[in-house]
N, CA, C and O atoms as a DFTB+ gen file, in Angstrom:
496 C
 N C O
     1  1      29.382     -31.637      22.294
     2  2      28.729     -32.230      21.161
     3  2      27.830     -31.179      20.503
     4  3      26.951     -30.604      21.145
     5  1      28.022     -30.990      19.475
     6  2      27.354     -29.580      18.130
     7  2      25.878     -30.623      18.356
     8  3      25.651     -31.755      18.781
     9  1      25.029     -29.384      17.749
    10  2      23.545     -29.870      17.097
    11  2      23.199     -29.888      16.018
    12  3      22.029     -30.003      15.653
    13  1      24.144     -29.779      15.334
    14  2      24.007     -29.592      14.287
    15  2      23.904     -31.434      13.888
    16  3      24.274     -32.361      14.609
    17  1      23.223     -31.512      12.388
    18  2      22.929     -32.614      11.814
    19  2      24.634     -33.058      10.926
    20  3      25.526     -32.291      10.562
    21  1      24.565     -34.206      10.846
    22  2      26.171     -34.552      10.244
    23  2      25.506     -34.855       8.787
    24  3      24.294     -35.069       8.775
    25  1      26.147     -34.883       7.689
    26  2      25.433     -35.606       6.097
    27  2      24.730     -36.459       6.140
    28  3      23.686     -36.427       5.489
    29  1      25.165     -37.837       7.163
    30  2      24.529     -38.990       6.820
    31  2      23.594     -38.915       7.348
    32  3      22.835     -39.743       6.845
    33  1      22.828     -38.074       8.595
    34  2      21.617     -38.008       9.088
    35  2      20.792     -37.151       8.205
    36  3      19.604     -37.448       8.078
    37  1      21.228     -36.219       7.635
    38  2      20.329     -35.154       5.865
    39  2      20.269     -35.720       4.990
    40  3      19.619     -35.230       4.067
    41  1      20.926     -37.091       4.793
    42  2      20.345     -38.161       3.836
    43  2      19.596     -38.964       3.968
    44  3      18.811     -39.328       3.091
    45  1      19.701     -39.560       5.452
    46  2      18.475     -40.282       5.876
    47  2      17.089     -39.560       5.706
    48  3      16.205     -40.044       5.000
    49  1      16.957     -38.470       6.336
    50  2      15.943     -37.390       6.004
    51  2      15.537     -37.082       4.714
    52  3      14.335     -37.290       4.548
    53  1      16.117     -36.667       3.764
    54  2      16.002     -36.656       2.413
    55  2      15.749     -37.845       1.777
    56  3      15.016     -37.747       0.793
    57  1      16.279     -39.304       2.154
    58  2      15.857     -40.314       1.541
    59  2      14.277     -40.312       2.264
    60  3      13.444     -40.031       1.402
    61  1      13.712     -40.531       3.502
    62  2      12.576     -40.976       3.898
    63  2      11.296     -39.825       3.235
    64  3      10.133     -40.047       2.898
    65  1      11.891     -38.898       3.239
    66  2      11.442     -37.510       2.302
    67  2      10.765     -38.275       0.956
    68  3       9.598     -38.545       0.673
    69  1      11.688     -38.433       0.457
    70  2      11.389     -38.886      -0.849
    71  2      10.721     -40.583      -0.928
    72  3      10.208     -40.953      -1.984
    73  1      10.780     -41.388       0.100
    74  2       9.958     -41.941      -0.202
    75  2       8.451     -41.560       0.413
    76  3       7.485     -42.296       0.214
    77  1       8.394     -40.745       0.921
    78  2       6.280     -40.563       1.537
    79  2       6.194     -39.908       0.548
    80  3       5.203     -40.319      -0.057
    81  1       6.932     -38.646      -0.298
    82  2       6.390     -38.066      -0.464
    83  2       7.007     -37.620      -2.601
    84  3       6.558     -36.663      -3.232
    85  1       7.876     -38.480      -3.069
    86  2       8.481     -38.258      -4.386
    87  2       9.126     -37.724      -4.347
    88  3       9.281     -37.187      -3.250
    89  1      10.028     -37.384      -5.371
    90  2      11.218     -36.756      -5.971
    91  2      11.072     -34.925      -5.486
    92  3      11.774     -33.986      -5.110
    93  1       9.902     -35.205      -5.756
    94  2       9.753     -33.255      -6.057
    95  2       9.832     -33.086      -5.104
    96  3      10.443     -32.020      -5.171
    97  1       9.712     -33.264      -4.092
    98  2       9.710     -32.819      -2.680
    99  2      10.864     -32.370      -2.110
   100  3      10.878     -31.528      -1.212
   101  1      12.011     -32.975      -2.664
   102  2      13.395     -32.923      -2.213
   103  2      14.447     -32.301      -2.915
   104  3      15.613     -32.042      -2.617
   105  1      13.319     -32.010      -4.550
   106  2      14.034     -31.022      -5.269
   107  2      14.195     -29.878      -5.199
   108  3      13.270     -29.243      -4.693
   109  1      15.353     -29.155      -5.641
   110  2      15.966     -27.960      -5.598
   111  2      14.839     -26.847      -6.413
   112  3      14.677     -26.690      -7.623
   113  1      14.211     -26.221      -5.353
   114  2      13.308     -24.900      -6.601
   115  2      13.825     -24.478      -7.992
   116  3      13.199     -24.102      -8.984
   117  1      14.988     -24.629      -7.807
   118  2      15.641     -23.063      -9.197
   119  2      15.810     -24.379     -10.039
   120  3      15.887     -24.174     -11.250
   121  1      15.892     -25.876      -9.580
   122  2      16.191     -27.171     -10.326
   123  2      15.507     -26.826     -12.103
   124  3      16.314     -26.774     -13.031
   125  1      14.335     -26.667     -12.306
   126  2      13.588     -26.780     -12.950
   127  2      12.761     -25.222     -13.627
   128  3      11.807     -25.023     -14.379
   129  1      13.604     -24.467     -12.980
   130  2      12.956     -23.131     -13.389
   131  2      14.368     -22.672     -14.144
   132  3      15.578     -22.783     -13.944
   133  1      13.097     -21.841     -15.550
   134  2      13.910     -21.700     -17.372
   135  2      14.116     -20.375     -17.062
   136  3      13.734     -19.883     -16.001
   137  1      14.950     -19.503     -18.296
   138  2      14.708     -18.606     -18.291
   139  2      13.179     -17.981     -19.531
   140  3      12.930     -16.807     -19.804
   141  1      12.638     -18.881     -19.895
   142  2      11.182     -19.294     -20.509
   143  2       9.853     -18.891     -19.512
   144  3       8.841     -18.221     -19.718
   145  1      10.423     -19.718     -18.203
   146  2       9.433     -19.803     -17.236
   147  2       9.430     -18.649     -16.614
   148  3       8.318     -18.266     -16.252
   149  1      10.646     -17.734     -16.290
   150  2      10.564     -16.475     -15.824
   151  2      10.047     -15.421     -16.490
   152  3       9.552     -14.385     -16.046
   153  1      10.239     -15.850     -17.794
   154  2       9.463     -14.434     -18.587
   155  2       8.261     -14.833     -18.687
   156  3       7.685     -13.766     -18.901
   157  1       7.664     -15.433     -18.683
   158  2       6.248     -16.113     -18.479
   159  2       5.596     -15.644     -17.257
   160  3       4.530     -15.066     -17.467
   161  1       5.935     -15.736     -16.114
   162  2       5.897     -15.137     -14.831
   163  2       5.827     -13.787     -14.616
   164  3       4.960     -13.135     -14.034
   165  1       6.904     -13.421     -15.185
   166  2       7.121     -11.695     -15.032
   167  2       5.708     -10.854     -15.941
   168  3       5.060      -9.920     -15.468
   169  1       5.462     -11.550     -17.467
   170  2       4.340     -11.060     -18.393
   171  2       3.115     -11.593     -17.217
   172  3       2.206     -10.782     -17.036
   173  1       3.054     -12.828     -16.466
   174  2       1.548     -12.677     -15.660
   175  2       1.269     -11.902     -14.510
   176  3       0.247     -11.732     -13.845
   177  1       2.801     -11.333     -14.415
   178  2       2.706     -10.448     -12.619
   179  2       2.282      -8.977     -13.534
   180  3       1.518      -8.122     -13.085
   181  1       2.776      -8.921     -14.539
   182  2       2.262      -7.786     -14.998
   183  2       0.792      -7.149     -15.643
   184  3       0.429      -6.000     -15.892
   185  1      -0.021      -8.835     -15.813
   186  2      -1.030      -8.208     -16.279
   187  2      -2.013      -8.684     -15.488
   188  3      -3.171      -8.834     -15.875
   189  1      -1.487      -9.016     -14.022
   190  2      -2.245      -9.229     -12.793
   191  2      -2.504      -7.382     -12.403
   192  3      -3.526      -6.696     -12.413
   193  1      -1.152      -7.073     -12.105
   194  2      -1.399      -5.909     -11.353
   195  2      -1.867      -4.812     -12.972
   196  3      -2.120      -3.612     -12.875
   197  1      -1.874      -5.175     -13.604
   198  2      -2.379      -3.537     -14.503
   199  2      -4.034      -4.133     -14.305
   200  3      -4.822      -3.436     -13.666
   201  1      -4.486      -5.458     -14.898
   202  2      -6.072      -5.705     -14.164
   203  2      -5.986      -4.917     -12.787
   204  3      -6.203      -3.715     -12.942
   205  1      -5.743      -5.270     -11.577
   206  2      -5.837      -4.664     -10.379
   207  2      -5.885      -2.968     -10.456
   208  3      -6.818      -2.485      -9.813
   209  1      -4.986      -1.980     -11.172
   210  2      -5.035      -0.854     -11.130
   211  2      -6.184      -0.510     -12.362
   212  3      -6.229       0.703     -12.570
   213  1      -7.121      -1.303     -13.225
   214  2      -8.249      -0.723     -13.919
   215  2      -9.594      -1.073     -13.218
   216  3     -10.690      -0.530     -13.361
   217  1      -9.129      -2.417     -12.198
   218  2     -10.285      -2.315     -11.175
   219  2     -10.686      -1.268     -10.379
   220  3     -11.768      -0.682     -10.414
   221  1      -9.426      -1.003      -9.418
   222  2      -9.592       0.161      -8.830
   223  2      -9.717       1.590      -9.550
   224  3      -9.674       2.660      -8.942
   225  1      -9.810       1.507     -10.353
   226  2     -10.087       3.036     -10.999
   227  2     -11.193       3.427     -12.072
   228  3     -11.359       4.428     -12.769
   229  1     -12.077       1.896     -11.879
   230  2     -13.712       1.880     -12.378
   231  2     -14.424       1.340     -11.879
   232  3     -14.179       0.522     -10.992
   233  1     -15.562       1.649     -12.316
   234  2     -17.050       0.924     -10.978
   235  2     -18.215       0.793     -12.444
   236  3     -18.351       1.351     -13.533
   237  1     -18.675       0.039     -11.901
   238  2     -19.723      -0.366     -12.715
   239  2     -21.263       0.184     -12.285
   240  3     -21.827      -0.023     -11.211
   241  1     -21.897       1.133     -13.726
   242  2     -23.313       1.487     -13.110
   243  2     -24.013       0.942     -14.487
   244  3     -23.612       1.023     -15.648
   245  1     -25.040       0.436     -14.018
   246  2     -25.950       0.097     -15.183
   247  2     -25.415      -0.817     -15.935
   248  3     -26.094      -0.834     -16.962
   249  1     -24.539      -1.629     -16.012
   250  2     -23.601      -2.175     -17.038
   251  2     -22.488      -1.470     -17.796
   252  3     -21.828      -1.958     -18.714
   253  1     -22.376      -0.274     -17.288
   254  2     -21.218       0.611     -17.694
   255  2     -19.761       0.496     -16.944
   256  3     -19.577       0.446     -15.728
   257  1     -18.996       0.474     -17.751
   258  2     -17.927       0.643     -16.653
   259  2     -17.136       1.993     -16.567
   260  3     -16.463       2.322     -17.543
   261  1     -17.186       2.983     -15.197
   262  2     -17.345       4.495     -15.540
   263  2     -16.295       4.872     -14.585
   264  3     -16.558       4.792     -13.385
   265  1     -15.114       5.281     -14.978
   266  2     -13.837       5.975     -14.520
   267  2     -14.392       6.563     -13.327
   268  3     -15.397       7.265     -13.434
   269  1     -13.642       6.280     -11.739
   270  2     -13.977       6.639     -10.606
   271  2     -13.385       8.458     -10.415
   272  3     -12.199       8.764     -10.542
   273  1     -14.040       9.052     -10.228
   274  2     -13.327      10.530      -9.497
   275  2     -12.396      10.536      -8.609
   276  3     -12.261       9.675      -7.740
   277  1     -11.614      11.620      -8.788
   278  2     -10.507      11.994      -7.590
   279  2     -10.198      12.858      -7.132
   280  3     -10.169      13.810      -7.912
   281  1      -9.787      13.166      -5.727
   282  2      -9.455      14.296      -5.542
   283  2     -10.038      15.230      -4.955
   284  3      -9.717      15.517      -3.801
   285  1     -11.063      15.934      -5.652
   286  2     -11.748      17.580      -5.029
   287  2     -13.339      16.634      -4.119
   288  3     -14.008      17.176      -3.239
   289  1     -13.451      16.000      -4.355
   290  2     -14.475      15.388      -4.131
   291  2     -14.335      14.406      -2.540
   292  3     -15.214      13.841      -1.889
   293  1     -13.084      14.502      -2.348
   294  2     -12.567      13.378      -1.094
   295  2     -12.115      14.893       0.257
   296  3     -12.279      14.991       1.473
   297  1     -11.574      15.728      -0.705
   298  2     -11.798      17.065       0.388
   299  2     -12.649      17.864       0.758
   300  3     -13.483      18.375       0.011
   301  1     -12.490      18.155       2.476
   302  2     -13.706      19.079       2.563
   303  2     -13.518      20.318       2.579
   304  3     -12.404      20.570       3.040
   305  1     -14.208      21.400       2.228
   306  2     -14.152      22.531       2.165
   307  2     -14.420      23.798       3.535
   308  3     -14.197      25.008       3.507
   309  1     -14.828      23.161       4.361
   310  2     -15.186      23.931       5.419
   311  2     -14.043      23.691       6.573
   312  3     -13.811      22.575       7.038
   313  1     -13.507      24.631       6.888
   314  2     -11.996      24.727       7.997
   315  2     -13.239      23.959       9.263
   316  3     -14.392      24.348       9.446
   317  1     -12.578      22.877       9.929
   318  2     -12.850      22.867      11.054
   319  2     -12.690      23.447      12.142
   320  3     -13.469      23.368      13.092
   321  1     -11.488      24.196      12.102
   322  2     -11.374      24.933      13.175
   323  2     -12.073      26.375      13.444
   324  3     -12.530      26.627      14.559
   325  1     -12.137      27.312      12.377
   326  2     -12.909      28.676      12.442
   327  2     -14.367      28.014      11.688
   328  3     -15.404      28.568      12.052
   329  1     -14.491      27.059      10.833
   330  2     -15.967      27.075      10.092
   331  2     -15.886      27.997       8.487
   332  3     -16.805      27.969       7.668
   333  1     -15.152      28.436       8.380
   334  2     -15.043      29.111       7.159
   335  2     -14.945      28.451       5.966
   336  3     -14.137      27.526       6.044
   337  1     -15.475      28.573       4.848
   338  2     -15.932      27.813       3.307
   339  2     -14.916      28.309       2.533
   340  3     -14.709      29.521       2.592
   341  1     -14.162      27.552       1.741
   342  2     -13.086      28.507       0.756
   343  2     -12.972      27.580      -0.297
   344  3     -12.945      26.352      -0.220
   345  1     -12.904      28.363      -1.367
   346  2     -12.054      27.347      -2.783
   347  2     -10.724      28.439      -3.007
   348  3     -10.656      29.102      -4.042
   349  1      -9.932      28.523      -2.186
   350  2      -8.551      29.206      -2.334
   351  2      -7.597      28.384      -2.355
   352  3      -7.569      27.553      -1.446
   353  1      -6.590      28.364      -3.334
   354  2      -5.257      27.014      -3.487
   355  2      -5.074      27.155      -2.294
   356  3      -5.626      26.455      -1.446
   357  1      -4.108      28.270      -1.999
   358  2      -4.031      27.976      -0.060
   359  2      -4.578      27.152       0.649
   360  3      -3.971      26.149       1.024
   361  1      -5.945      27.419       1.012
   362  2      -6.575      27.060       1.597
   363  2      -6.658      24.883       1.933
   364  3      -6.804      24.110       2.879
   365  1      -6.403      24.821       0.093
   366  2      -6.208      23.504      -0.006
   367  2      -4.742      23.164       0.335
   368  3      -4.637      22.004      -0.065
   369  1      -3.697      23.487       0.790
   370  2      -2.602      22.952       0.885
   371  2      -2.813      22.895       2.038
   372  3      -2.966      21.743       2.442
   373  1      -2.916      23.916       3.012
   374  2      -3.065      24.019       4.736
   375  2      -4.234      22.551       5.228
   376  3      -3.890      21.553       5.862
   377  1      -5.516      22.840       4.732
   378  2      -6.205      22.073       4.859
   379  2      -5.781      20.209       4.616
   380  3      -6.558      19.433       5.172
   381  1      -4.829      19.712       3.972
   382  2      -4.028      18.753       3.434
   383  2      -3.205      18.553       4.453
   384  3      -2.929      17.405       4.800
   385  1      -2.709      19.608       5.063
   386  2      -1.242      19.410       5.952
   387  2      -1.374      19.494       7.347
   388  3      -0.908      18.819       8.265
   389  1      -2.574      21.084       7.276
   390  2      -2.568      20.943       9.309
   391  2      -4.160      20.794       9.190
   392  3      -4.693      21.330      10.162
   393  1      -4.870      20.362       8.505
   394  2      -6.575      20.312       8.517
   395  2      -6.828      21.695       9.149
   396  3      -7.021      21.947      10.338
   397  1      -6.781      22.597       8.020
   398  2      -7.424      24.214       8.932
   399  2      -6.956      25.094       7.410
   400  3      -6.081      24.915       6.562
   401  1      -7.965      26.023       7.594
   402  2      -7.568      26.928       6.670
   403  2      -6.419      27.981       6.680
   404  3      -6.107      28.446       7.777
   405  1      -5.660      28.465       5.398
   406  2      -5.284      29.784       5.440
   407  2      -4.854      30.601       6.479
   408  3      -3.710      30.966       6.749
   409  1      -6.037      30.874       7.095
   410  2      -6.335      32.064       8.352
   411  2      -5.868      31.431       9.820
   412  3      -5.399      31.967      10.825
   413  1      -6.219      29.995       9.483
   414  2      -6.267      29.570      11.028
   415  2      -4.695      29.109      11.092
   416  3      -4.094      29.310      12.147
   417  1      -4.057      28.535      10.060
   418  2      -2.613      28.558      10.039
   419  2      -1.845      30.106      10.602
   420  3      -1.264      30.136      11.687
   421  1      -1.915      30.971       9.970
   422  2      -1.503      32.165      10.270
   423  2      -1.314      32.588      11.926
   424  3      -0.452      33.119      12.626
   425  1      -2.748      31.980      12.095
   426  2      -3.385      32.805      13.675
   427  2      -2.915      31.711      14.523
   428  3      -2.162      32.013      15.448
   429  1      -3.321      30.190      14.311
   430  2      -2.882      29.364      15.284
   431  2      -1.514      28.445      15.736
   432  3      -1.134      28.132      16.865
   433  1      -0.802      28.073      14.106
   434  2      -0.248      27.528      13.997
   435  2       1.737      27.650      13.390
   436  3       2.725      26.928      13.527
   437  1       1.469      28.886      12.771
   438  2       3.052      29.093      12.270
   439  2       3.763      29.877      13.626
   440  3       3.440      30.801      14.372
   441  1       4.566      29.234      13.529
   442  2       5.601      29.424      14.581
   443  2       5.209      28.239      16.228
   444  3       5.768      28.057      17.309
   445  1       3.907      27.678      15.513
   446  2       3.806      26.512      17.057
   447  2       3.191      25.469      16.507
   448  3       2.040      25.165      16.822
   449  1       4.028      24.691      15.463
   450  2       3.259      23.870      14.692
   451  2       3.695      22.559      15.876
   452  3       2.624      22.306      16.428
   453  1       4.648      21.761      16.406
   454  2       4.657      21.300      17.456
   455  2       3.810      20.806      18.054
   456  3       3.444      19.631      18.097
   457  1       3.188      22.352      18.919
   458  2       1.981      22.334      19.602
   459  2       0.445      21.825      18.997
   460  3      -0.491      21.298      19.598
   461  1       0.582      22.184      17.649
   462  2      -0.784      21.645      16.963
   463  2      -0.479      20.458      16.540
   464  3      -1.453      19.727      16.358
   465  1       0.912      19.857      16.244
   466  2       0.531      18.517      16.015
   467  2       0.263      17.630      17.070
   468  3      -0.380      16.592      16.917
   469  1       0.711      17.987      18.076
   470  2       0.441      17.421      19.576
   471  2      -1.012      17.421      19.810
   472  3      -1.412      16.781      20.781
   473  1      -1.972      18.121      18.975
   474  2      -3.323      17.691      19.646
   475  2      -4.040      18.912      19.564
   476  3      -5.144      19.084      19.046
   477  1      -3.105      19.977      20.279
   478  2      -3.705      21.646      20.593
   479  2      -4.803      21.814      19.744
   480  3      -4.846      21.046      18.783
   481  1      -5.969      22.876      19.905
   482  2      -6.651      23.111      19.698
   483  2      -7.637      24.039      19.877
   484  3      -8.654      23.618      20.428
   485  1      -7.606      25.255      19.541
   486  2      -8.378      26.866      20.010
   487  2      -9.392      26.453      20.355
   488  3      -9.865      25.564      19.647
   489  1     -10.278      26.947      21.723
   490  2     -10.934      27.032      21.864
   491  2     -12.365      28.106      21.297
   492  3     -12.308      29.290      21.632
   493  1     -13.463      27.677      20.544
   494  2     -14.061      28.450      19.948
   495  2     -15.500      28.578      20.508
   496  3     -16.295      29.364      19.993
């Protein structure tokens, strides 16, 4: 014997459905949806998320609303590993990729990058 439900028991269900609870309950989603109602939808998903991306990219001082910074300001400049200060492009790509400058890539890390992503770490 299957477990499945036979019709006349998904009608019983669907009828008692509809009486606790109305019609809508038992109606088909796409029943009632236009192609009116979708473009309606699609124009509010769109000016949900463009609000959301001018939130995040202003802050309010004084009653101003003042474009947030990016970028040079979220990196740090000092290699953790040797201590050394740099504004060299290099410096910013290494620092981005293995957190270390230039120098300390050279000395610690090319040819045993592996090992430094595993944790390694010169002792200084």
């Amino acid at each position: 014997m299957s477990k499945e439900l036979d019709l006349n028991e998904i009608a019983k269900i669907e009828k008692a459905i509809k009486e606790k609870y109305g019609a809508d309950a038992i109606q088909n989603p796409k029943g009632s949806w236009s192609e009116e109602k979708e473009n309606k939808y699609l124009q509010e998903l769109k000016a949900f998320y463009n609000k959301q991306k001018i939130e995040k990219s202003t802050e309010e001082l004084e009653g101003f609303k003042v474009k947030k910074r990016r970028g040079k300001e979220d990196q740090s400049r000092v290699c953790p590993t040797c201590g050394a200060y740099s504004f060299s492009l290099n410096d910013d790509l290494y620092m981005t990729k293995f957190n270390c400058c230039f120098n300390c890539y050279i000395q610690y890390i090319e040819g045993r990058e592996a090992r430094w992503k595993s944790g390694w770490r010169p002792n200084n």
